[in-house]
DRENRO-782409 format. One record per residue (C-alpha): residue in three letters; residue number from 1; x, y, z. Coordinates in steps of 0.5 Angstrom, whole numbers, plus 500, padded with zeros to 3 digits. Each point is the difference from the previous one (the first is absolute). Example, Ala and Ser with C-alpha at 12.3 -4.5 7.8 and 13.67 -1.06 7.14 Angstrom:
<rs>
R  Ala  1  525  491  516
R  Ser  2  502  507  498
</rs>
This chain:
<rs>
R  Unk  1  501  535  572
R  Unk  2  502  495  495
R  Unk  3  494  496  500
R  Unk  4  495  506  499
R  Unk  5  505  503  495
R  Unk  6  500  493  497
R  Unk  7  493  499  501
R  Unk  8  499  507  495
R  Unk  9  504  499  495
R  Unk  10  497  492  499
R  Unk  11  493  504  500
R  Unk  12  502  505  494
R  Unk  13  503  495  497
R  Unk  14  494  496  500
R  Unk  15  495  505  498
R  Unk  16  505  503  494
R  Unk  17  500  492  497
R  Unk  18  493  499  501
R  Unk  19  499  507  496
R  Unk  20  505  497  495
R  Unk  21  498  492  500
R  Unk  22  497  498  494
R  Unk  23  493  502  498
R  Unk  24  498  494  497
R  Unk  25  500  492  501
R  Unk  26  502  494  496
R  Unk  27  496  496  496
R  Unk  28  502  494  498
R  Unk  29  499  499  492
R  Unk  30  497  493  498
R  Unk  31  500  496  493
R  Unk  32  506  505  497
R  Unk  33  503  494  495
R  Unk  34  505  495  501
R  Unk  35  503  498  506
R  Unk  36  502  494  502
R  Unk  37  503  501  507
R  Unk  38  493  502  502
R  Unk  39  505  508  501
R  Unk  40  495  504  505
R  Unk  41  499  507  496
R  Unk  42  497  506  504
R  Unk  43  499  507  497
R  Unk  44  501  507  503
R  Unk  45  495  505  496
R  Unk  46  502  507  502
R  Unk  47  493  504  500
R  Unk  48  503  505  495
R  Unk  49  503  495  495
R  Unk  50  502  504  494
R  Unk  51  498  497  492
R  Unk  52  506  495  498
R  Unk  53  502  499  507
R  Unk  54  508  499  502
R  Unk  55  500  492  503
R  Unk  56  505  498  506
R  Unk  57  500  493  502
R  Unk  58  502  499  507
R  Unk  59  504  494  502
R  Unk  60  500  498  507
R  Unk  61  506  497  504
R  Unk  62  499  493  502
R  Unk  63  496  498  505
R  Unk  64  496  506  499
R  Unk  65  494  502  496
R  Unk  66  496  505  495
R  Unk  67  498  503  507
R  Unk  68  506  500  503
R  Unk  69  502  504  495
R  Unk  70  495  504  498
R  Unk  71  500  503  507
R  Unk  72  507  499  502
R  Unk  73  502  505  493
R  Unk  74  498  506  498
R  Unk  75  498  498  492
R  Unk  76  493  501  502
R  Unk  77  501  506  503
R  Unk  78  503  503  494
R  Unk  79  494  498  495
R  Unk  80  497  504  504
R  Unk  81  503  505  498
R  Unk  82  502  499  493
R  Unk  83  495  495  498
R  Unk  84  503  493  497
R  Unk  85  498  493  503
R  Unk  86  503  496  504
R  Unk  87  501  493  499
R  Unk  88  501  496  506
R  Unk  89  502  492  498
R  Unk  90  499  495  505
R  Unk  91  504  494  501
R  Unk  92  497  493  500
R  Unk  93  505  496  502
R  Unk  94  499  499  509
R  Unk  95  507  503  501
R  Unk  96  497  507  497
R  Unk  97  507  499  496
R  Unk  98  499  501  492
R  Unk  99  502  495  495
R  Unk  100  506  503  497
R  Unk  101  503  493  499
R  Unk  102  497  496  496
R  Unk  103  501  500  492
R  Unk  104  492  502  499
R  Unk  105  501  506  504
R  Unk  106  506  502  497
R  Unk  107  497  499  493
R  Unk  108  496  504  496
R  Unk  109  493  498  500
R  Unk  110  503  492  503
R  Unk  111  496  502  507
R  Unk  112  502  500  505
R  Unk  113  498  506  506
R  Unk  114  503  505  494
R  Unk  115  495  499  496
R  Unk  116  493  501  505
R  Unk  117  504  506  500
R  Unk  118  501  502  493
R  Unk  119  493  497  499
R  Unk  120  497  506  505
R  Unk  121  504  505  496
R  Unk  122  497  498  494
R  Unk  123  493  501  503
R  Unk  124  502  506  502
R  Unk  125  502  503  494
R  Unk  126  493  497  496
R  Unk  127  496  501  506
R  Unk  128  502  506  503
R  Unk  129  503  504  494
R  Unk  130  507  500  504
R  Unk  131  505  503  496
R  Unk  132  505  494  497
R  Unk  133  505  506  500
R  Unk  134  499  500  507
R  Unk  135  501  494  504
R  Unk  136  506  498  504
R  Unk  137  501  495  506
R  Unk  138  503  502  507
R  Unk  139  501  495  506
R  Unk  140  503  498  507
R  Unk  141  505  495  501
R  Unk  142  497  493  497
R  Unk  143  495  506  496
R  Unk  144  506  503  498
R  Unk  145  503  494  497
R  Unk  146  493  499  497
R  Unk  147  501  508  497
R  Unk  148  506  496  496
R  Unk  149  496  494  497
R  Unk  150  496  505  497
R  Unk  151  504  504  497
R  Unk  152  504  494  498
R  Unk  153  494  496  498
R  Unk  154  495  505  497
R  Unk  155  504  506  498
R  Unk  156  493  501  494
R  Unk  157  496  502  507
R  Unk  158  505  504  504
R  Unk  159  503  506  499
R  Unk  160  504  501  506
R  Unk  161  502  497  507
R  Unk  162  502  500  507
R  Unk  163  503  496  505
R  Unk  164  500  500  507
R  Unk  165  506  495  503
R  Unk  166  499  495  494
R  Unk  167  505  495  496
R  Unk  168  500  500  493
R  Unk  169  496  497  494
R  Unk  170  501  492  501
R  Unk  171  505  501  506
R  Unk  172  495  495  504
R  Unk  173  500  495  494
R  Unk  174  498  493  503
R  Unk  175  496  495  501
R  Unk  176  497  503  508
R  Unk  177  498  507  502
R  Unk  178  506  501  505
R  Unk  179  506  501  496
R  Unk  180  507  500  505
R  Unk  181  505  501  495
R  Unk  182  497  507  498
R  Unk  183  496  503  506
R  Unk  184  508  499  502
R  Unk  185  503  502  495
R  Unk  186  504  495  498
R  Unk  187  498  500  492
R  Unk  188  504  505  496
R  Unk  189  500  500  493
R  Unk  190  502  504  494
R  Unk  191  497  506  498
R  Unk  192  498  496  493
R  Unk  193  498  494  504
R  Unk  194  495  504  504
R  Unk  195  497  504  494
R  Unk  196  500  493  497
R  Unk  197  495  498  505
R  Unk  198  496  507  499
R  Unk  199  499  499  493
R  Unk  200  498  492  501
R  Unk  201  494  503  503
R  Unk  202  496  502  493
R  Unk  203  504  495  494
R  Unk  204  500  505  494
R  Unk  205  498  506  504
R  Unk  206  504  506  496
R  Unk  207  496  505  503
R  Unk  208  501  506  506
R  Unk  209  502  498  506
R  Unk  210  496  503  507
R  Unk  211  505  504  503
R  Unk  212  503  498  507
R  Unk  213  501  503  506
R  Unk  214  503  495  507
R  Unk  215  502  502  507
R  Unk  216  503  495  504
R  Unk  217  504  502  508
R  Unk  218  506  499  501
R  Unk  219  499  496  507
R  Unk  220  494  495  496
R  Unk  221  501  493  502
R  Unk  222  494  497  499
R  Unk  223  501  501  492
R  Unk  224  508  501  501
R  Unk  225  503  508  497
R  Unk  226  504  495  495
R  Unk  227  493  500  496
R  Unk  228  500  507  499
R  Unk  229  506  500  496
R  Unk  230  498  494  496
R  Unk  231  494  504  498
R  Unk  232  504  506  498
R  Unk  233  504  495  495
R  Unk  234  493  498  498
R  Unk  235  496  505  497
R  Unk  236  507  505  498
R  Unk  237  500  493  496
R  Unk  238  493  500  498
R  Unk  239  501  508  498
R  Unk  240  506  500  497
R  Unk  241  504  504  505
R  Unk  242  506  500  503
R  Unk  243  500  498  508
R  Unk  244  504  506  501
R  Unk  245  495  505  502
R  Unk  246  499  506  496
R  Unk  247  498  505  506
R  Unk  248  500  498  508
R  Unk  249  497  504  504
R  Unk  250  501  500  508
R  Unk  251  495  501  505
R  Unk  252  494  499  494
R  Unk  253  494  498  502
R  Unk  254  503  500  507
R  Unk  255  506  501  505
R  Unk  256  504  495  498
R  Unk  257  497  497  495
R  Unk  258  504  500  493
R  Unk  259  495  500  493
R  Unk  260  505  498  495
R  Unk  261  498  502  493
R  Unk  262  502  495  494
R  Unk  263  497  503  494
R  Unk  264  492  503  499
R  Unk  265  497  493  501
R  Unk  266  503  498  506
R  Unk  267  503  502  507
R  Unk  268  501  497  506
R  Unk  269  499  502  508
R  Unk  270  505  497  506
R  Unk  271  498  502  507
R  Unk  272  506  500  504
R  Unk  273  499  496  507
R  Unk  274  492  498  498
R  Unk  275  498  493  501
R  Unk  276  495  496  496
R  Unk  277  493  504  503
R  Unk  278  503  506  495
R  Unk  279  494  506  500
R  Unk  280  497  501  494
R  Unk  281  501  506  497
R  Unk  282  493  502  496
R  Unk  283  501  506  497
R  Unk  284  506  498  497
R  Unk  285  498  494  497
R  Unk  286  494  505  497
R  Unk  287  505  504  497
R  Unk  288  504  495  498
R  Unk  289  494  498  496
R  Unk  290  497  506  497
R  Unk  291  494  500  504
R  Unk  292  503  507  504
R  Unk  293  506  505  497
R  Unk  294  504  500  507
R  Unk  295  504  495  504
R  Unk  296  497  503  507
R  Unk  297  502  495  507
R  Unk  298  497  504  505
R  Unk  299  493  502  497
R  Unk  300  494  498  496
R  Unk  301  501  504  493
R  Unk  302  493  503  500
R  Unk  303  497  501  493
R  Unk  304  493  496  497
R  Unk  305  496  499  494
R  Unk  306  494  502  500
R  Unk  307  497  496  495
R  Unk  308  497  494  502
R  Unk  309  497  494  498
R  Unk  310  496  494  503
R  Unk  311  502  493  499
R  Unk  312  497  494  499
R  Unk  313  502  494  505
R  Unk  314  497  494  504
R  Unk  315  503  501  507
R  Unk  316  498  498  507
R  Unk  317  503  504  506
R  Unk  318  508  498  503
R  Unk  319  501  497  506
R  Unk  320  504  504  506
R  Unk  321  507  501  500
R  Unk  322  503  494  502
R  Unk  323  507  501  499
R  Unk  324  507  505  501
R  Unk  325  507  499  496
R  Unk  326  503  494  504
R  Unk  327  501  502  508
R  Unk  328  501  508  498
R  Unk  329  498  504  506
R  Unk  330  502  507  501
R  Unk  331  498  507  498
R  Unk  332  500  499  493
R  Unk  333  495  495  500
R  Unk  334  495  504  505
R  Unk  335  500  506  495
R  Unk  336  498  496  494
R  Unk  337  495  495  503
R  Unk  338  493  504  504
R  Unk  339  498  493  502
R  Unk  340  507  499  504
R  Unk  341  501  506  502
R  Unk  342  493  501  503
R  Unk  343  502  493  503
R  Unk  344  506  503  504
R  Unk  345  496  506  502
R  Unk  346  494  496  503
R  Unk  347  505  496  504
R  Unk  348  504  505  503
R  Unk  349  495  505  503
R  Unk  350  497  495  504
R  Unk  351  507  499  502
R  Unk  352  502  506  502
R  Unk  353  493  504  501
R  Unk  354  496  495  505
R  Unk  355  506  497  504
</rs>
């Protein structure tokens, strides 16, 4: 009784994500600006792109990919709906680690993994008339410690982020990729100190900063819980707010997770009993971002544009997926990857069926 009803559930689940997969591929962009690091650059064009189109660059965790993370998130499937682009940078070093260390990356215009990125975006802007207004960063573990060497280092370009399980900007300032004593949270500086560092990011930069939204589990130990209060020191710094919340909000977006609110500019997510492999929450990153007016967690927002453009692009096709968020398993990852779940389906049918 229990496999049969399993075997029912997996396969209309299996249909429903295959329904609500991606419509189109990745393609790889070429020749796009400087790019020192030799950064991997892979688009998502939505069939029903609007004219001046949102950008969201989406940044993998390390040892992942742009396909990890095209399939393993559902930014693709919402340009479906809302028609922005999707940038998916991918890292050149052979960990699949970003550069989030070295004094180029951490520098406008020095270099570095950042500027390949940032190199993209501008392309994107003349190319593909992206809205400048319009551009923001979203990553995962080292992808969301990228989100901040942007929103540190190319505040010009970026107008709001959102990381995943990071370290704040410079946190993991060295000589190596690893930096133990931030991924373990022994670093603790200033809120003046850390917004010190922000602002080194672009010397004499005196322009808007991108608004930042972080979220960190209480049980993270690959990038120690610790970070997550460093963090909020940083950009209430950066901001000039207080570290004392203005609102604190409980169960938001989920049970047991807590959304504190610091000023218009900047918030912060704890999700309590969470380790490093916290979900993404898409729908809130879009709402956080303007691209959507809600902050819905259980269902895709629904609106589209129906005016389109096509987009000039030298691109070849992606390969497959090659990638999932360090050893994650379970349902989560079963309902946002058709390859896995079809995979897993395959695999036990056979099983149960034909034993």
């Amino acid at each position: 009784m229990f496999v049969g009803s399993l075997l029912a559930f997996l396969t209309v689940a299996a249909f429903t994500v295959l329904c609500n997969a991606a419509a189109g591929q990745l393609q790889q962009v070429l020749n796009f600006g400087s790019n020192p690091t030799n950064v991997g650059i892979w688009l998502y064009r939505p069939s029903n792109v609007v004219t001046s189109p949102a950008l969201i660059v989406a940044i993998h965790y390390c040892g992942g990919t742009a396909q990890a993370y095209f399939t393993g998130t559902q930014y693709a499937n919402l340009a479906d709906q809302h028609g922005f682009l999707v940038i998916y940078p991918d890292a050149p070093d052979s960990s699949n680690c970003w550069d989030v260390h070295s004094t180029a990356t951490l520098t406008h215009d020095a270099g570095g993994d950042s500027l390949g990125i940032a190199s993209a975006v501008r392309y994107a802007i003349s190319t593909w008339n992206v809205d400048p207004n319009r551009i923001f960063a979203t990553g995962t573990s080292s992808g969301a410690m990228m989100t901040n060497v942007l929103a540190g280092a190319y505040p010009d370009l970026f107008k709001a982020g959102s990381a995943f399980a990071g370290v704040p900007y410079g946190c993991f300032a060295g000589p190596d990729m690893w930096n133990t004593a931030c991924a373990t949270g022994t670093i603790s500086q200033t809120p003046q100190e850390w917004g010190d560092l922000v602002r080194s990011g672009y010397p004499g930069y005196s322009g808007t900063r991108p608004r930042m939204q972080i979220w960190q589990g209480t049980l993270d130990t690959t990038l120690n819980y610790n970070n997550f209060a460093e963090g909020v020191k940083q950009w209430t710094n950066v901001f000039g707010y207080s570290t004392t919340p203005t609102n604190v909000t409980s169960n938001s977006p989920l049970p047991n997770w807590t959304r504190s609110v610091y000023g218009p500019n900047f918030q912060a997510i704890s999700a309590a009993g969470v380790d490093h492999n916290i979900p993404t929450q898409e729908n809130d990153v879009l709402a956080w971002f303007a691209i959507t007016g809600g902050s819905s967690t259980t269902s895709a927002p629904t609106s589209t544009s129906s005016s389109t453009t096509s987009l000039p692009i030298t691109t070849t096709t992606a390969p497959g997926a090659q990638q999932t968020h360090y050893a994650s398993t379970g349902l989560d990852q079963l309902l946002v990857s058709p390859r896995i779940l079809v995979s897993t389906i395959m695999t036990i049918i056979p099983k149960y069926v034909f034993a």
